[in-house]
N, CA, C and O atoms as a Tinker XYZ file with bonds, in Angstrom:
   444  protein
     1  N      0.841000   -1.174000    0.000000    73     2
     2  CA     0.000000    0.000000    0.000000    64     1     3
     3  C      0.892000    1.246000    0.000000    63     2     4     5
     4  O      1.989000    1.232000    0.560000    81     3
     5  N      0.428000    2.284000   -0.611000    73     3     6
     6  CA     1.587000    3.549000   -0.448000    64     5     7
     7  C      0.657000    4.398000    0.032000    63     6     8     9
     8  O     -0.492000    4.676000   -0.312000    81     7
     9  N      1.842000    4.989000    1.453000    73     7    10
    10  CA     1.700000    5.918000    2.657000    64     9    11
    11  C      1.841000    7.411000    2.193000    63    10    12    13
    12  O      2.972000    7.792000    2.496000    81    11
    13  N      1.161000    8.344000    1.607000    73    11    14
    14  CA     1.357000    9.730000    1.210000    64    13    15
    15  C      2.281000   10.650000    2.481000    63    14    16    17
    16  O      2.005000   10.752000    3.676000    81    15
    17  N      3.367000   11.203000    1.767000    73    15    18
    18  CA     3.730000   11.670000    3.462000    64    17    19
    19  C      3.392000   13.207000    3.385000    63    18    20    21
    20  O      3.127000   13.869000    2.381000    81    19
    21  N      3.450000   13.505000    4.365000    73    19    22
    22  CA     2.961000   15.503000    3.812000    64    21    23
    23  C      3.315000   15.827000    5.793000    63    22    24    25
    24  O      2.873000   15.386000    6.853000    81    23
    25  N      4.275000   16.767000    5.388000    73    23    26
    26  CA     4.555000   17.499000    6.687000    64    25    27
    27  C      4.678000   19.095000    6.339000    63    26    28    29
    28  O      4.839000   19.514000    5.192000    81    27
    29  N      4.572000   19.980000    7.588000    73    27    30
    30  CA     4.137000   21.490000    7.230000    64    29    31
    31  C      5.810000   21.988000    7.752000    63    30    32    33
    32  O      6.033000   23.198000    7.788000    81    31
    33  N      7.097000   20.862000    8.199000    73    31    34
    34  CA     8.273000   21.213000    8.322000    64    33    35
    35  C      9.007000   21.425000    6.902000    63    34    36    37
    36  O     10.183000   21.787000    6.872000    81    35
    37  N      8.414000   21.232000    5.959000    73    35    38
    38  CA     9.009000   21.498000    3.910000    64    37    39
    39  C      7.443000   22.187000    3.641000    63    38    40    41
    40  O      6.395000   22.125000    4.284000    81    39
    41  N      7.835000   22.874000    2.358000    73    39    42
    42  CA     6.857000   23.265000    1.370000    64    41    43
    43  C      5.712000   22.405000    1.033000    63    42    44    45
    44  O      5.565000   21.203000    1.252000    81    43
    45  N      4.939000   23.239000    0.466000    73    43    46
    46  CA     4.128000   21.818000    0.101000    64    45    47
    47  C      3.944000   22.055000   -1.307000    63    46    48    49
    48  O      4.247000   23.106000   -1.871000    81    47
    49  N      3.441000   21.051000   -1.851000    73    47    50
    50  CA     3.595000   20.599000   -3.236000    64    49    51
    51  C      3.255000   21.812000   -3.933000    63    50    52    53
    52  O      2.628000   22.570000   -3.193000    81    51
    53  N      3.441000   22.263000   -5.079000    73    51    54
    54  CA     3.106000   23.562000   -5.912000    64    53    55
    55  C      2.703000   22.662000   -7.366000    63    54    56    57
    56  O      2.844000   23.160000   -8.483000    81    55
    57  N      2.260000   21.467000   -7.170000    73    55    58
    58  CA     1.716000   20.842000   -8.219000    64    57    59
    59  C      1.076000   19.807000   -7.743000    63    58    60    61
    60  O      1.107000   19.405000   -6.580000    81    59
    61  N      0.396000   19.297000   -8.775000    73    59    62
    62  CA    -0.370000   17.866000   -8.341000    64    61    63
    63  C      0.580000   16.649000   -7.963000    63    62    64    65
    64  O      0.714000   15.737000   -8.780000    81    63
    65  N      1.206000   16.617000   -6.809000    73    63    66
    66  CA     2.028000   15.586000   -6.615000    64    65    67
    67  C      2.164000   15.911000   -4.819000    63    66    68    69
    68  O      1.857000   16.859000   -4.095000    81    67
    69  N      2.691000   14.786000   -4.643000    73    67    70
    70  CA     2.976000   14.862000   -2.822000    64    69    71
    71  C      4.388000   15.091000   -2.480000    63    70    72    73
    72  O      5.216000   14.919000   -3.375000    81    71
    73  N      4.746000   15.425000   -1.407000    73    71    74
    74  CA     6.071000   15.803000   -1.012000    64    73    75
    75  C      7.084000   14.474000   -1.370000    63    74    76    77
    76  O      8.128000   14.530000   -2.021000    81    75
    77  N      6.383000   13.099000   -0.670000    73    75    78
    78  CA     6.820000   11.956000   -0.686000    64    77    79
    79  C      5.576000   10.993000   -0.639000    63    78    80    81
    80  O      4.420000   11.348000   -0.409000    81    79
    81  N      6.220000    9.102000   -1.018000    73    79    82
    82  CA     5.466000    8.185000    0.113000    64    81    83
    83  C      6.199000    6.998000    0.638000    63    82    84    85
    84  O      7.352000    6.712000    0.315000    81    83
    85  N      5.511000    6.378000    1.404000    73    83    86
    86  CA     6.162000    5.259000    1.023000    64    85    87
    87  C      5.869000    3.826000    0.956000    63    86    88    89
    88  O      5.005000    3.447000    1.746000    81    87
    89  N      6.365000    2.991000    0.231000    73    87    90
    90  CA     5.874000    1.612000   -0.368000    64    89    91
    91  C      7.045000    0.616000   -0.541000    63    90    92    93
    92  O      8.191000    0.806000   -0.949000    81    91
    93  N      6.295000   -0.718000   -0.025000    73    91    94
    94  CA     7.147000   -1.379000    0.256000    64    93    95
    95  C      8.171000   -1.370000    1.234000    63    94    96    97
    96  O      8.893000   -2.357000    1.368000    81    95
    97  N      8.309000   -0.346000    1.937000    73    95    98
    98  CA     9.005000    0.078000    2.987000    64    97    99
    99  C     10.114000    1.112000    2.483000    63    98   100   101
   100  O     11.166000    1.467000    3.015000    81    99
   101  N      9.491000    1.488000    1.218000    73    99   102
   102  CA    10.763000    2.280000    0.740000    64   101   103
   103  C     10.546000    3.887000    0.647000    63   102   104   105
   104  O      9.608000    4.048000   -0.134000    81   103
   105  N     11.011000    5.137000    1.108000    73   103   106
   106  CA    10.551000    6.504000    0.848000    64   105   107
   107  C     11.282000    6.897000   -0.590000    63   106   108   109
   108  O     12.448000    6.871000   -0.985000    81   107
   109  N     10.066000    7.257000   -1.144000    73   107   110
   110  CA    10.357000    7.789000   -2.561000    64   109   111
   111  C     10.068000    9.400000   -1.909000    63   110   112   113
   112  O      9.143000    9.568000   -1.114000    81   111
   113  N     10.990000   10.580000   -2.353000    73   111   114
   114  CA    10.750000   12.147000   -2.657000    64   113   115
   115  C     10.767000   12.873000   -3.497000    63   114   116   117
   116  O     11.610000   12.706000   -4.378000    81   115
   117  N      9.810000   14.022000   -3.578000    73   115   118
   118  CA     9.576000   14.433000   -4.666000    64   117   119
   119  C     11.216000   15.502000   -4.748000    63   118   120   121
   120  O     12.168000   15.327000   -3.987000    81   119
   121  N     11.168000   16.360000   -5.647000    73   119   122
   122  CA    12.564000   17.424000   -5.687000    64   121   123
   123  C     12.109000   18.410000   -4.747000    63   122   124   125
   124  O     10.905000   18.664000   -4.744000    81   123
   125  N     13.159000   19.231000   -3.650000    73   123   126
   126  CA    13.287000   20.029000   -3.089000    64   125   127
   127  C     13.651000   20.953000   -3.221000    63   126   128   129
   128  O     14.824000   21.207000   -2.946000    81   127
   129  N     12.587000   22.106000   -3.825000    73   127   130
   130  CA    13.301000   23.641000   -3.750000    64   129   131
   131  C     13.913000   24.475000   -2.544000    63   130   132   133
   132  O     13.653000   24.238000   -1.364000    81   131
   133  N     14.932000   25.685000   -3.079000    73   131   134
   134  CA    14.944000   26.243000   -1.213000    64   133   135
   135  C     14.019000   27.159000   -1.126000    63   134   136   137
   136  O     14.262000   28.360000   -1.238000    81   135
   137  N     12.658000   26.581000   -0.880000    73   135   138
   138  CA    11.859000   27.635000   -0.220000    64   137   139
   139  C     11.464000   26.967000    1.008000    63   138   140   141
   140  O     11.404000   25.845000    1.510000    81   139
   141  N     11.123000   28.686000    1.352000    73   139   142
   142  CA    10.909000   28.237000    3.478000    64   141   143
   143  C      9.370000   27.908000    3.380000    63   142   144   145
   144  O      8.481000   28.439000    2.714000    81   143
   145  N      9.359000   27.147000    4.019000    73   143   146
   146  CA     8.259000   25.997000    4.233000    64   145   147
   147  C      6.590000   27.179000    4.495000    63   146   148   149
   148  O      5.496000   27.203000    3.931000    81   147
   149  N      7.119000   27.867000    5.453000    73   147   150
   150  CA     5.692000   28.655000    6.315000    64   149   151
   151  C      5.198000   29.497000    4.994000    63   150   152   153
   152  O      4.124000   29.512000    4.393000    81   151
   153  N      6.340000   30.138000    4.814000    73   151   154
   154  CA     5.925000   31.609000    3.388000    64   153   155
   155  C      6.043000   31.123000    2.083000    63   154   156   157
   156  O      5.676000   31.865000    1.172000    81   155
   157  N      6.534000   29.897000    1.794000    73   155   158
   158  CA     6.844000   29.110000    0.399000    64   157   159
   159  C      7.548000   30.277000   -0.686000    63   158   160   161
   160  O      7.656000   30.151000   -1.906000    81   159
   161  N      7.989000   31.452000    0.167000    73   159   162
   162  CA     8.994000   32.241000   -0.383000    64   161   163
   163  C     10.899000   31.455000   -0.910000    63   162   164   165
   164  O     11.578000   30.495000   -0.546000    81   163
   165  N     11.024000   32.476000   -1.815000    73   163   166
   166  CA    12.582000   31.244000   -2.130000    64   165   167
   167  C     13.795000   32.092000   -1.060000    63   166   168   169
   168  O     14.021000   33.271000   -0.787000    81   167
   169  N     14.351000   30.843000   -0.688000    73   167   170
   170  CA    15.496000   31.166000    0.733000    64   169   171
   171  C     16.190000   32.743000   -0.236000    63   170   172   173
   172  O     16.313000   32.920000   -1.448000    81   171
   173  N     16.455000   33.477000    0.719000    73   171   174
   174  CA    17.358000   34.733000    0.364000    64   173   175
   175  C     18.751000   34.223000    0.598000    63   174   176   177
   176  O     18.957000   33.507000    1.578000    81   175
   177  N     19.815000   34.567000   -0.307000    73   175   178
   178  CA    21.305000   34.693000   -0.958000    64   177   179
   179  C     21.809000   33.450000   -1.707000    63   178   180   181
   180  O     20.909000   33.208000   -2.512000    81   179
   181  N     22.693000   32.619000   -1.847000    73   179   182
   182  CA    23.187000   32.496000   -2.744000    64   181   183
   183  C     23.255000   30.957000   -2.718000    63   182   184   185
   184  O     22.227000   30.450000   -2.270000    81   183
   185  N     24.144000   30.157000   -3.063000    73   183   186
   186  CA    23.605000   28.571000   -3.603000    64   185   187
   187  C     23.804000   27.879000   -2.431000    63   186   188   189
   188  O     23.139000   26.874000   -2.180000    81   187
   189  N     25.012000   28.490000   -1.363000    73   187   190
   190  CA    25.011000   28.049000    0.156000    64   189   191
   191  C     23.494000   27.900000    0.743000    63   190   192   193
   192  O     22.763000   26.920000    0.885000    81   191
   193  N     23.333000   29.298000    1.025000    73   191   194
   194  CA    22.036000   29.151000    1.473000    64   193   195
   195  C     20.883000   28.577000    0.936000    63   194   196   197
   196  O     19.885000   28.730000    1.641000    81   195
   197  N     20.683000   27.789000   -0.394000    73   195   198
   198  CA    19.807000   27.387000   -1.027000    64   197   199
   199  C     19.976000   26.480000   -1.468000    63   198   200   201
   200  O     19.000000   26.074000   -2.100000    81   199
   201  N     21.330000   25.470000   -1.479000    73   199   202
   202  CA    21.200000   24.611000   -1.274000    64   201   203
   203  C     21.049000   24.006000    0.467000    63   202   204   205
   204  O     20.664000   22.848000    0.632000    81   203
   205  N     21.341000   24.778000    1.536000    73   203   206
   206  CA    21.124000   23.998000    3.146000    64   205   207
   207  C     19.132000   24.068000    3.335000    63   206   208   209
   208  O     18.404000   23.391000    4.061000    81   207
   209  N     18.801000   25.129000    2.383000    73   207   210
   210  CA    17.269000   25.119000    2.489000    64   209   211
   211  C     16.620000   23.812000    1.986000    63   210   212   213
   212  O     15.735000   23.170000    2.551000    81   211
   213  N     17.275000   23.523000    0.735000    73   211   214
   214  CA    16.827000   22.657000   -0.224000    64   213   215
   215  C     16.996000   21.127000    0.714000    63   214   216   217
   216  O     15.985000   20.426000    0.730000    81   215
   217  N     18.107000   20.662000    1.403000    73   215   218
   218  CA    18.237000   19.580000    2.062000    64   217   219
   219  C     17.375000   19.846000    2.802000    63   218   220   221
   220  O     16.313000   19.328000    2.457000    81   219
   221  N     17.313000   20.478000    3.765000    73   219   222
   222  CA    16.772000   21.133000    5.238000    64   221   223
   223  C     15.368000   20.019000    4.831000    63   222   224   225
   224  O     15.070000   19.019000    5.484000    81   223
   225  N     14.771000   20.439000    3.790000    73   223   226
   226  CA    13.738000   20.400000    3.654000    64   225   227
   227  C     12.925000   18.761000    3.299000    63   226   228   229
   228  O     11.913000   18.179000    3.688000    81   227
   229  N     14.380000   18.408000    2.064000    73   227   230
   230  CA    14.742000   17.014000    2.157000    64   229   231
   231  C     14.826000   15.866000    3.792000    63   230   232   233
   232  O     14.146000   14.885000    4.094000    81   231
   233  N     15.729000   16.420000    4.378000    73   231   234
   234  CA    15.806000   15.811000    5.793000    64   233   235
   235  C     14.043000   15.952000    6.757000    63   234   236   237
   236  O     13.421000   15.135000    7.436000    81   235
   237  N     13.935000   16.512000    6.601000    73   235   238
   238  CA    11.901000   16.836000    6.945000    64   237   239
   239  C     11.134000   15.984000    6.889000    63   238   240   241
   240  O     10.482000   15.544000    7.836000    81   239
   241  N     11.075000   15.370000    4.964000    73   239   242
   242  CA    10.138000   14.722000    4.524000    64   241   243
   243  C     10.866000   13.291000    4.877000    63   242   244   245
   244  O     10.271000   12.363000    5.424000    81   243
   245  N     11.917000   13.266000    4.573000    73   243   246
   246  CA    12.679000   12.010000    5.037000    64   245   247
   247  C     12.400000   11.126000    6.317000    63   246   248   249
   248  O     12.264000    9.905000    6.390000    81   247
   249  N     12.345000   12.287000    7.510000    73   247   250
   250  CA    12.053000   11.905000    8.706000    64   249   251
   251  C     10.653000   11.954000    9.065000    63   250   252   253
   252  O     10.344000   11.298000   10.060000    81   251
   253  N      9.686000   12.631000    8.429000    73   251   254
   254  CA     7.801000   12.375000    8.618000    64   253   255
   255  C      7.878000   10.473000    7.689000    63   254   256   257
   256  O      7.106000    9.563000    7.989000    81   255
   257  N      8.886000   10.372000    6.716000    73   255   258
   258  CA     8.726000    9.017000    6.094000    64   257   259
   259  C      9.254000    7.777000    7.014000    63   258   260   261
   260  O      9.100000    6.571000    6.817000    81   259
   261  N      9.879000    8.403000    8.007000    73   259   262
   262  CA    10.461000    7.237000    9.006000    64   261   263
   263  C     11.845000    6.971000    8.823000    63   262   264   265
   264  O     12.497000    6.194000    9.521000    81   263
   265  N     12.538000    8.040000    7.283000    73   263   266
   266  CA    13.613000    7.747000    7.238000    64   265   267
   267  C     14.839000    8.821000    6.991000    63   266   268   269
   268  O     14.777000   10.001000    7.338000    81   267
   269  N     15.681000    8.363000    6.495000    73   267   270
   270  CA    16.805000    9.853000    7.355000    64   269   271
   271  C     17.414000   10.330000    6.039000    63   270   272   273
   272  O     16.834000   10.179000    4.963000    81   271
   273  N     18.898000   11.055000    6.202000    73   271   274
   274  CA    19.789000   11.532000    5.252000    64   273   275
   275  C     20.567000   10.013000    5.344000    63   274   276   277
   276  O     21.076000    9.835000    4.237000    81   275
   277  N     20.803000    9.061000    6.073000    73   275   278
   278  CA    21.563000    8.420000    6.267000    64   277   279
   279  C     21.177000    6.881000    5.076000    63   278   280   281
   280  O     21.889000    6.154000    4.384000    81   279
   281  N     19.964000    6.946000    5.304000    73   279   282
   282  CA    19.177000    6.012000    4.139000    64   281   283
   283  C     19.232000    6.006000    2.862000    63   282   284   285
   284  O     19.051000    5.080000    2.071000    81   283
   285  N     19.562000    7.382000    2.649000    73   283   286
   286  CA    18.939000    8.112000    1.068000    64   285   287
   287  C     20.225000    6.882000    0.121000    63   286   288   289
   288  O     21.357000    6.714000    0.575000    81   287
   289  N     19.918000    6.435000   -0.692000    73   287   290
   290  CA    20.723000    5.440000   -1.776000    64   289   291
   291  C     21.272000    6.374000   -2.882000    63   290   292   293
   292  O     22.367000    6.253000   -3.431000    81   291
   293  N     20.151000    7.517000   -3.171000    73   291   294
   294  CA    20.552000    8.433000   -4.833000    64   293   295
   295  C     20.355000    9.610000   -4.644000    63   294   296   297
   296  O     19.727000    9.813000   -3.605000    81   295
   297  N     20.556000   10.277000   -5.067000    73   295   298
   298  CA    20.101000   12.004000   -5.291000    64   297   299
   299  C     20.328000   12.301000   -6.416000    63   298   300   301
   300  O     21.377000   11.818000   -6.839000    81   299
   301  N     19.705000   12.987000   -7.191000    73   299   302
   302  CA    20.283000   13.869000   -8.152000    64   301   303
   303  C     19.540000   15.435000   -8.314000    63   302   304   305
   304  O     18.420000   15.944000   -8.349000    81   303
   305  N     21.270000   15.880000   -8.399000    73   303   306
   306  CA    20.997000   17.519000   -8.281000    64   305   307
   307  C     21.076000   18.653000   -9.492000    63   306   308   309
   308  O     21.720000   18.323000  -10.488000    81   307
   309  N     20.671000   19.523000   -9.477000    73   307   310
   310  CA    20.159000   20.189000  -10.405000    64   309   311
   311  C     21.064000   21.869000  -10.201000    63   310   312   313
   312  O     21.105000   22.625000   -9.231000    81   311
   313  N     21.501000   21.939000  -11.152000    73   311   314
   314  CA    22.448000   23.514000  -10.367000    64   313   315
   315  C     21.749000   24.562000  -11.676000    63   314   316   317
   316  O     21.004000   24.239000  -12.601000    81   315
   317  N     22.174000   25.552000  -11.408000    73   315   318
   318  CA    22.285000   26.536000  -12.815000    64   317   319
   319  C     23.118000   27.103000  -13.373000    63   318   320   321
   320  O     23.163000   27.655000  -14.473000    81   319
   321  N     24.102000   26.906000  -12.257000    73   319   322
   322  CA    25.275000   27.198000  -12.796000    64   321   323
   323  C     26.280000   26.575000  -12.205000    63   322   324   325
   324  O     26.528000   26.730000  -11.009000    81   323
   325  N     27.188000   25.545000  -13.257000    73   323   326
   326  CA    28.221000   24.423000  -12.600000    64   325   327
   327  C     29.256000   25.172000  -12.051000    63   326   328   329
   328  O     30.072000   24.541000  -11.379000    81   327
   329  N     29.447000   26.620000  -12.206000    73   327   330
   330  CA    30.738000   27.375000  -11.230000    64   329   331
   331  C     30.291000   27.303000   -9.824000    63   330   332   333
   332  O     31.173000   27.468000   -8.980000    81   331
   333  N     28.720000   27.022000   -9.290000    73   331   334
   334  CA    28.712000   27.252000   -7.973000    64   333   335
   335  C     28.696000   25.426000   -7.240000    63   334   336   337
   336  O     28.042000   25.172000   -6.228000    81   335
   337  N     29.524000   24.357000   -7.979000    73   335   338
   338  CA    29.701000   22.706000   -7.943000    64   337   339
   339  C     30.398000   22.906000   -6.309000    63   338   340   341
   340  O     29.896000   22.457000   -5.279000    81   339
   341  N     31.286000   23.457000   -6.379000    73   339   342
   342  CA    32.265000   23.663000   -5.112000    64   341   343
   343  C     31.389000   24.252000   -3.984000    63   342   344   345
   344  O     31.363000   23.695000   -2.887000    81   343
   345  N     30.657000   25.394000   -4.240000    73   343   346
   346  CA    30.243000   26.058000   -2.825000    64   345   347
   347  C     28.779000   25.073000   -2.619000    63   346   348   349
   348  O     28.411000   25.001000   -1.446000    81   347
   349  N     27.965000   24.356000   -3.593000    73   347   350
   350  CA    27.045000   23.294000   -2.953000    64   349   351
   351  C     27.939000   21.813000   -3.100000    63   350   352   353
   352  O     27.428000   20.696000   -3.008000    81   351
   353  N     28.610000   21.942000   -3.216000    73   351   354
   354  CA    29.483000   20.319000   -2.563000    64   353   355
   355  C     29.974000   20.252000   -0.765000    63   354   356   357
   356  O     30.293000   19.377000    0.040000    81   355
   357  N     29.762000   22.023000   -0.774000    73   355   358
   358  CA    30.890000   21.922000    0.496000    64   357   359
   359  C     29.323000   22.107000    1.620000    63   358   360   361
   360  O     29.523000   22.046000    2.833000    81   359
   361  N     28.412000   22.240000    1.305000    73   359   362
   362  CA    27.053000   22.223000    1.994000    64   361   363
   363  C     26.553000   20.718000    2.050000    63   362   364   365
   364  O     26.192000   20.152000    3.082000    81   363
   365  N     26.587000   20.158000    0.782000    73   363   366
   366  CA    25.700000   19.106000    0.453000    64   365   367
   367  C     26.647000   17.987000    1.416000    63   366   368   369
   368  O     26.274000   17.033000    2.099000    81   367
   369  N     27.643000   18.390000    1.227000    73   367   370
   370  CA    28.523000   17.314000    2.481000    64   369   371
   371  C     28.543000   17.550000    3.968000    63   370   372   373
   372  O     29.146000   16.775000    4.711000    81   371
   373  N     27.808000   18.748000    4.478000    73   371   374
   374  CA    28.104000   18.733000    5.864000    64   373   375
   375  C     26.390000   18.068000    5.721000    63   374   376   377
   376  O     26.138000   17.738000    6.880000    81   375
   377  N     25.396000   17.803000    5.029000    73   375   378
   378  CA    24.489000   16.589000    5.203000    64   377   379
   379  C     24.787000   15.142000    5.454000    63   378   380   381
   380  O     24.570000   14.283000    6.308000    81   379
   381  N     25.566000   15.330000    3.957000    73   379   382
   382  CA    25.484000   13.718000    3.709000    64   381   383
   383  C     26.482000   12.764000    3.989000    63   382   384   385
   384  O     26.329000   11.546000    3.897000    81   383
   385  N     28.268000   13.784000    4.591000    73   383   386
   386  CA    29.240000   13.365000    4.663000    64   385   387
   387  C     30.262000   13.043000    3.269000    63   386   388   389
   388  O     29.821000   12.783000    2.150000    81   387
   389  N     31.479000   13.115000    3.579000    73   387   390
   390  CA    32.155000   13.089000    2.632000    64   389   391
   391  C     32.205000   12.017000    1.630000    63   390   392   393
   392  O     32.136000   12.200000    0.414000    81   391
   393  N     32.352000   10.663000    2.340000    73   391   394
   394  CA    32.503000    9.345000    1.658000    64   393   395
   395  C     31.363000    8.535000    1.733000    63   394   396   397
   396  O     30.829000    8.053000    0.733000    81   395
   397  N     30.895000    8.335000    3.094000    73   395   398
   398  CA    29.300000    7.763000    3.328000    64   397   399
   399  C     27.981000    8.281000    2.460000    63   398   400   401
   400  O     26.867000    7.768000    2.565000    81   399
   401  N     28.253000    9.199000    1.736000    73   399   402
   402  CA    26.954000   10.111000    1.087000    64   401   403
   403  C     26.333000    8.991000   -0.072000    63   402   404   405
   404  O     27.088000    8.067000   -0.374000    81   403
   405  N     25.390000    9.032000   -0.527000    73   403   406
   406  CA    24.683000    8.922000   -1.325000    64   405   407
   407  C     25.255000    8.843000   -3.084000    63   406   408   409
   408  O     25.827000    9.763000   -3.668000    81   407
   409  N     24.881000    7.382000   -3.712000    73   407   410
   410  CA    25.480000    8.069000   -5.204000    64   409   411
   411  C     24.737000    8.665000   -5.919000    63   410   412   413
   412  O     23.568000    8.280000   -5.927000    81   411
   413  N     25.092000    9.726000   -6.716000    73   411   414
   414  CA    24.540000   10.972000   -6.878000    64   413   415
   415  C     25.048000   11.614000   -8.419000    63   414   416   417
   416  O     26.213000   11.680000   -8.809000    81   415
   417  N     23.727000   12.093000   -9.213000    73   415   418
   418  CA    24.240000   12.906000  -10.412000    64   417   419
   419  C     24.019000   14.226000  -10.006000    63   418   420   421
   420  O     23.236000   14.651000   -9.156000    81   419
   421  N     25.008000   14.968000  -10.905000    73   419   422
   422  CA    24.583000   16.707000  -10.302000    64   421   423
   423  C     24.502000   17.049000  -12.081000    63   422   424   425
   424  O     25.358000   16.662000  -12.878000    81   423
   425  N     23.322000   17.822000  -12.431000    73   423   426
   426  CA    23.404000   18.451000  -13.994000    64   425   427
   427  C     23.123000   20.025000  -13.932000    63   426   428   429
   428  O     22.378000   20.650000  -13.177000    81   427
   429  N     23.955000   20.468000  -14.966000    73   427   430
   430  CA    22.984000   22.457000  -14.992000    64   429   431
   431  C     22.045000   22.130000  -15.552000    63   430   432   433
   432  O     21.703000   21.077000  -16.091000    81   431
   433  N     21.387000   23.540000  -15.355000    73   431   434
   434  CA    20.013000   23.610000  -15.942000    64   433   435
   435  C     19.939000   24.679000  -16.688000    63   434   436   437
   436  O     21.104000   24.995000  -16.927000    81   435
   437  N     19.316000   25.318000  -17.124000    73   435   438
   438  CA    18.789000   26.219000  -17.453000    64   437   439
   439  C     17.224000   26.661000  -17.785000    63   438   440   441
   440  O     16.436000   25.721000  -17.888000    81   439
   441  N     16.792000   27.757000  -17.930000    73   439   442
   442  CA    15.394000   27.739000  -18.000000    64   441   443
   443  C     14.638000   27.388000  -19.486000    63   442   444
   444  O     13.410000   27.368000  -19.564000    81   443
């Protein structure tokens, strides 16, 4: 059976979809923007701060699912610009740890 998870500690969905669920015992999540959860405004300054929003928010739904940063198997991240790889590597690791982390794609984007 799949468990819809929805907590008011992350954003909530800005589309027809749920934060997370989980099935089979497994938490699937949707992508995490850095916006602050209460005002669903986007975090103020720069990829530091928006990427620790963006986990913050990740770690939330993780833990309303029963499960942690420590669980997570994959991530993949989304930048806009690959010059700022270094200043969200050096965030995304005080989450996930240096070597223990998660395997993980990172791609730019653009609009």
């Amino acid at each position: 059976m799949k468990v819809i998870i929805n907590t008011d500690k992350a954003p909530s969905a800005i589309g027809p979809y749920s934060q997370g669920f989980i099935f089979n015992g497994l938490v699937f999540t949707s992508g995490q923007l850095p916006l602050y959860p209460k005002t669903m405004n986007l975090t103020e300054g720069g990829i530091k701060e928006q990427t620790w929003q963006a986990l913050l928010n990740l770690k939330f739904v993780l833990e309303m699912g029963g499960a942690s940063l420590e669980t997570v198997l994959k991530t993949t991240c989304f930048l806009k610009n690959m010059n700022d790889f270094n200043a969200f590597n050096e965030v995304y690791e005080t989450f996930f740890g240096k070597i223990n982390g998660p395997a993980r794609s990172c791609i730019q984007v653009e609009k």
